[in-house]
N, C-alpha and C positions, 0 to 999 in steps of 0.2 A: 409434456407436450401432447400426448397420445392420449393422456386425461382430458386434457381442455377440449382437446378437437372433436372428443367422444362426445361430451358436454354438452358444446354447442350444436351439435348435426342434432343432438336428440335433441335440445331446445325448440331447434327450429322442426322436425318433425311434428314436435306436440303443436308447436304455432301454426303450420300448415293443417293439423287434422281438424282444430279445435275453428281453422279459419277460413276452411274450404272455400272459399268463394276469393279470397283474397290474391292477387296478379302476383305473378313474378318479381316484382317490382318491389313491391310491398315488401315480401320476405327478404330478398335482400337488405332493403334496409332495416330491416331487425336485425339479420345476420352483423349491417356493420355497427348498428349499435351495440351491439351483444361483445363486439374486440374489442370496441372504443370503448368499453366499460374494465373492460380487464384492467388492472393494474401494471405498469412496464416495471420489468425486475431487472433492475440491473445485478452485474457483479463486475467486484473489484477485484485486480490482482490480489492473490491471497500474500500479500508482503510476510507477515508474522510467520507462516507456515514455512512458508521459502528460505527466511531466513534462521528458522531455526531443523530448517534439513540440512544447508551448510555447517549448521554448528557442529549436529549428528557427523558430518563428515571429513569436518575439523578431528573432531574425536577418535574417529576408527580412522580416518585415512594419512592424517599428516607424519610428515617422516621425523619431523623434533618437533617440542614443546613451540607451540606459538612465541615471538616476541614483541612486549609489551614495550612502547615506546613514549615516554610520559615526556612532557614542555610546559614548564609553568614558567612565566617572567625568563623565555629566554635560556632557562636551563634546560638541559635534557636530560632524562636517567633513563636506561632500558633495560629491562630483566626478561627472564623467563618465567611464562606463565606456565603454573601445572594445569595439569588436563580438569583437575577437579575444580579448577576457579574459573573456568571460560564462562562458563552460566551468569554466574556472577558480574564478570568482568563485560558481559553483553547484556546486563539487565536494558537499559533504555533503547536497546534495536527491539524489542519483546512485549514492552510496553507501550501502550494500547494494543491490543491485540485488532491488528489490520484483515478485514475480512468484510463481504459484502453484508453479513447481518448488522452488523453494527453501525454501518457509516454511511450507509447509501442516503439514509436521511438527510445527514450533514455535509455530505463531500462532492460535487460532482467529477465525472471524469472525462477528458479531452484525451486527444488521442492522435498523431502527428507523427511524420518520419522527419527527424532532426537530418538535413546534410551533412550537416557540419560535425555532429557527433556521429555519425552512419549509424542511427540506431531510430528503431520504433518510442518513440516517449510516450507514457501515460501519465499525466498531470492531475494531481487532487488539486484541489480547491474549495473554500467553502461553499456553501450555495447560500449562507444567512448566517447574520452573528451566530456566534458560537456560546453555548454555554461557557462558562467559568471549570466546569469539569472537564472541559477536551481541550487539553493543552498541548494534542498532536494540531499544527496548524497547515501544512502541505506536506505533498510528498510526489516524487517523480517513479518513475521505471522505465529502467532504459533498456529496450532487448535487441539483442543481432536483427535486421531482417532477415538475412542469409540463414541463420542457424535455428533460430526461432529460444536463443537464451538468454537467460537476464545476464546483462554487461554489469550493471552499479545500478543501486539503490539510494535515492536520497531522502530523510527524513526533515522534518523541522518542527520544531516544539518551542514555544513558550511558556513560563509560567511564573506570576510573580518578578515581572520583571527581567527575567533570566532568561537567556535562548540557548538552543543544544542544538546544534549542527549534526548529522549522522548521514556517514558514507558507507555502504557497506559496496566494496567494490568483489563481485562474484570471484570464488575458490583465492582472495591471493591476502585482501585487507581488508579493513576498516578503520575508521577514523569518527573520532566522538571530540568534537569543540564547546567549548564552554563560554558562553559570551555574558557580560554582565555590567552593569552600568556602575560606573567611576565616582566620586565622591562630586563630582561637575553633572554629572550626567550622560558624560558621552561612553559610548562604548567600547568594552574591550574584553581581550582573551583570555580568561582567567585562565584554562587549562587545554590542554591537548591532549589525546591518546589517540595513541596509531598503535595498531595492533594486528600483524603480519602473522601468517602460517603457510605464506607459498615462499618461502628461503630457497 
């Protein structure tokens, strides 16, 4: 910020020396053409980062092994994950790596205090069709007002027909859905994982 402002004063120095005769008036409007040319940079919530600080703290902080809660067709089986499979077992929270260089192009952000959830929402969305390679298709963030912390994380991904649902709800869960189209067409839940480490 301290670059730009420097930038632009001397801009407009050299356009007063070089213009001497020129009104107050004049310069200013160089000056606002000179911001209205700058480019606006947004930034996203860093999701990818955040979420793999809680994994770090899944790691060193949790008192037992996470547990893994798996639902397919209505069954359910739950084990204990070791500490060396969590990576693994969260590859699609990781994937696309979420951060402002990558997506600002594709994604806008909105921005709103939910009542109803008592939380700040940040809302992706596309800004224009989407490549064939970004098969992240929205995403939420929902933070305390009061605290200023992320509450839950939502992802959503497409690809090839298939949807992934992704909750990661801060310090306690996550939940990964598999949705996929039926021999008819309609859809349905192939699989569940719910994956706890606040017991």
């Amino acid at each position: 910020m301290k670059t730009s402002t420097f930038f632009i004063v001397a801009l407009l120095l050299v356009a007063s020396c070089k213009q001497g005769n020129k009104s107050g008036k004049d310069i200013q409007s160089v000056k606002d053409t000179m911001i209205a040319e700058q480019p606006e940079v947004s930034f996203f919530f860093p999701v990818t980062s955040y979420i793999q600080g809680q994994i770090f703290d899944i790691k060193k902080n949790a008192r037992v092994n996470p547990l893994k809660i798996t639902s397919i067709n209505n069954k359910i089986d739950s084990s204990w994950l070791k500490m060396e499979d969590i990576d693994k077992e969260l590859t699609e929270f990781l994937s696309p790596k979420i951060d402002s260089g990558n997506f600002t192009a594709f994604f806008s952000e909105k921005k709103f205090l939910d009542q109803t959830l008592g939380a700040v929402t940040l809302t992706y969305d596309p800004l224009k069709s989407l490549p064939d390679s970004i098969y992240l298709k929205h995403w939420d963030v929902y933070i305390d007002p009061e605290s200023n912390e992320v509450k839950r994380i939502y992802l959503l991904k497409k690809s090839n027909g298939k949807t992934i649902q992704l909750t990661w709800q801060s310090g306690k869960w996550c939940k990964q859905i598999f949705i996929a189209p039926d021999a008819a067409g309609n859809e349905h839940v192939e699989k569940e994982i719910t994956i706890k480490w606040d017991l």
